[in-house]
C-alpha positions, 0 to 999 in steps of 0.5 A: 528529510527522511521521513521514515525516520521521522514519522515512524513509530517505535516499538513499544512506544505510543504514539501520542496522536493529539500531540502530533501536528496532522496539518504537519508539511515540514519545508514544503510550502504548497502542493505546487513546489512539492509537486516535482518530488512526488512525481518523482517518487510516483515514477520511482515507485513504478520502475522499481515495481517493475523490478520487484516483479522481475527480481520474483522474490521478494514482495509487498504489502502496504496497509492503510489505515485511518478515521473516515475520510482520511484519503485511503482511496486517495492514496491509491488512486494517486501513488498506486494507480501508476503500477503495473496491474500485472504485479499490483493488487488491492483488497479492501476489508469490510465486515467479514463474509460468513464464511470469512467469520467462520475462520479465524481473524487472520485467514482472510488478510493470509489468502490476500498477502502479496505473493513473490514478485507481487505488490498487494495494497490493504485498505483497512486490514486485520488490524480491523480486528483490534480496533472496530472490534474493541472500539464497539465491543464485539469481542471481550478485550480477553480476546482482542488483546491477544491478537496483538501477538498474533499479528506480530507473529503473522508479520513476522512469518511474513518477513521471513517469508520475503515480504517486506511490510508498511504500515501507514495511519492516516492522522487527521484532525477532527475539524478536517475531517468535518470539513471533507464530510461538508465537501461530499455532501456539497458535491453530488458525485461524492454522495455514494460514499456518506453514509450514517456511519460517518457521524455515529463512528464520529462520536466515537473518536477519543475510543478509536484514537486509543485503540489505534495508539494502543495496536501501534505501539504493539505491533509496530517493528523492525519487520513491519512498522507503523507510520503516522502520516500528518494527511490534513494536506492530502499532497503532503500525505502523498509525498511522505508515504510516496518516499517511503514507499520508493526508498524502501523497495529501493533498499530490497536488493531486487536484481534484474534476473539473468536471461534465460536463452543464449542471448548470442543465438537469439540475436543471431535469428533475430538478424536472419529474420529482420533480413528476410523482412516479413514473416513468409516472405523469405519462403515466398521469394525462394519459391518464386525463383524456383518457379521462373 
């Protein structure tokens, strides 16, 4: 299946989240039997990262967004960790510096946004600013409204400029995400990620479902789309974002660069060296028999 087909969300259209199965895991009946066809994906992710870095001219950028406790980090650490950190980064947006409020919404995402060759992963993003902001009412909603179409021109300018743009939400139930809220206060070396915003940003769900709803069918496009990944299954999340991911870097028409020596004569000296053995020893040994 393919699941950029299945789960994206299309322009104009919102997404109806209450109505979309998050315990969703289509053919595949356990992690075990799906297990073979992420490892393949992970490992497809990797060789064509190494491409993308090669090729030097395309790029990108993968945002993840979700609820509290939806598997952000989770994804990372299982599809992204495999990548080469030479040409993979990964940002992360919490409340804005001082001196990231003292610009505008987007400067920050612009100064991190992936550049030729590069892979950058957002954890959270600038879409922060349609949703914490509207959701608490920091910003009127004649002002957060409008950025709707700044972001689409932000990602299109993007896209033009080679980047190409995921977008994934991570779809959880209610219950689901109480019971991962359970699994961290039961197990001690996850109590450094409770904090009381998990139960206070809670109560605020119906408000967050539609603001995410709303950016969605806004800004999701032919350039940048949006997906909604059933992620009660953290296996099942990490399969379909793992396919889409690889299918798409497959579908960049990235090409290993042309060498940039005279491959002929390099093969050449390599041979002449491999025959005198170590480096000095060809010397060494013609200056010995100079000396007998």
């Amino acid at each position: 299946m393919d699941y950029r087909k299945k789960f994206a969300v299309e322009r104009g259209e919102k997404p109806r989240l209450s109505k979309i199965d998050a315990s969703y895991t289509g053919k595949h009946e356990s992690h075990e039997k799906a297990l073979p066809e992420i490892q393949a994906h992970v490992e497809s992710m990797d060789k064509l990262q190494y491409l993308l870095y090669a090729d030097g001219n395309k790029s990108l950028l993968v945002v993840l967004q979700a609820l509290d406790a939806a598997g952000k980090d989770g994804v990372i650490r299982h599809l992204f960790s495999g990548m080469n950190p030479q040409g993979t980064s990964v940002f992360g947006f919490k409340q804005p510096s001082r001196d990231e409020a003292a610009h505008d919404f987007l400067w920050r995402a612009h100064l991190r946004t992936p550049g030729k060759g590069e892979v950058v992963v957002f954890n959270r993003s600038y879409y922060e600013d349609v949703l914490v902001v509207r959701v608490h009412k920091l910003v009127p909603e004649s002002v957060w409204s409008k950025r709707y179409d700044l972001i689409n021109d932000f990602e299109q300018m993007l896209s033009q400029n080679g980047t190409t743009i995921l977008k994934f939400y991570l779809h959880i139930s209610p219950e689901e995400q109480l019971a991962r809220f359970k699994q961290r206060l039961d197990d001690p070396s996850r109590h450094w990620k409770i904090s009381e915003s998990d139960y206070s940003e809670r109560e605020l769900w119906p408000q967050y479902v539609e603001a995410y709803e709303d950016a969605m069918a806004a800004t999701s496009s032919k350039q940048a789309p949006w997906y909604v990944i059933p992620s009660n299954h953290k296996w099942f999340r990490n399969l379909a974002i793992s396919q889409i991911v690889s299918d798409t870097i497959n579908e960049m028409g990235l090409k290993l660069p042309p060498a940039r020596v005279d491959i002929a004569e390099i093969r050449r000296k390599y041979h002449a060296a491999a025959a005198e053995g170590k480096p000095g020893e060809g010397h060494r040994a013609k200056k010995n028999a100079k000396v007998g």
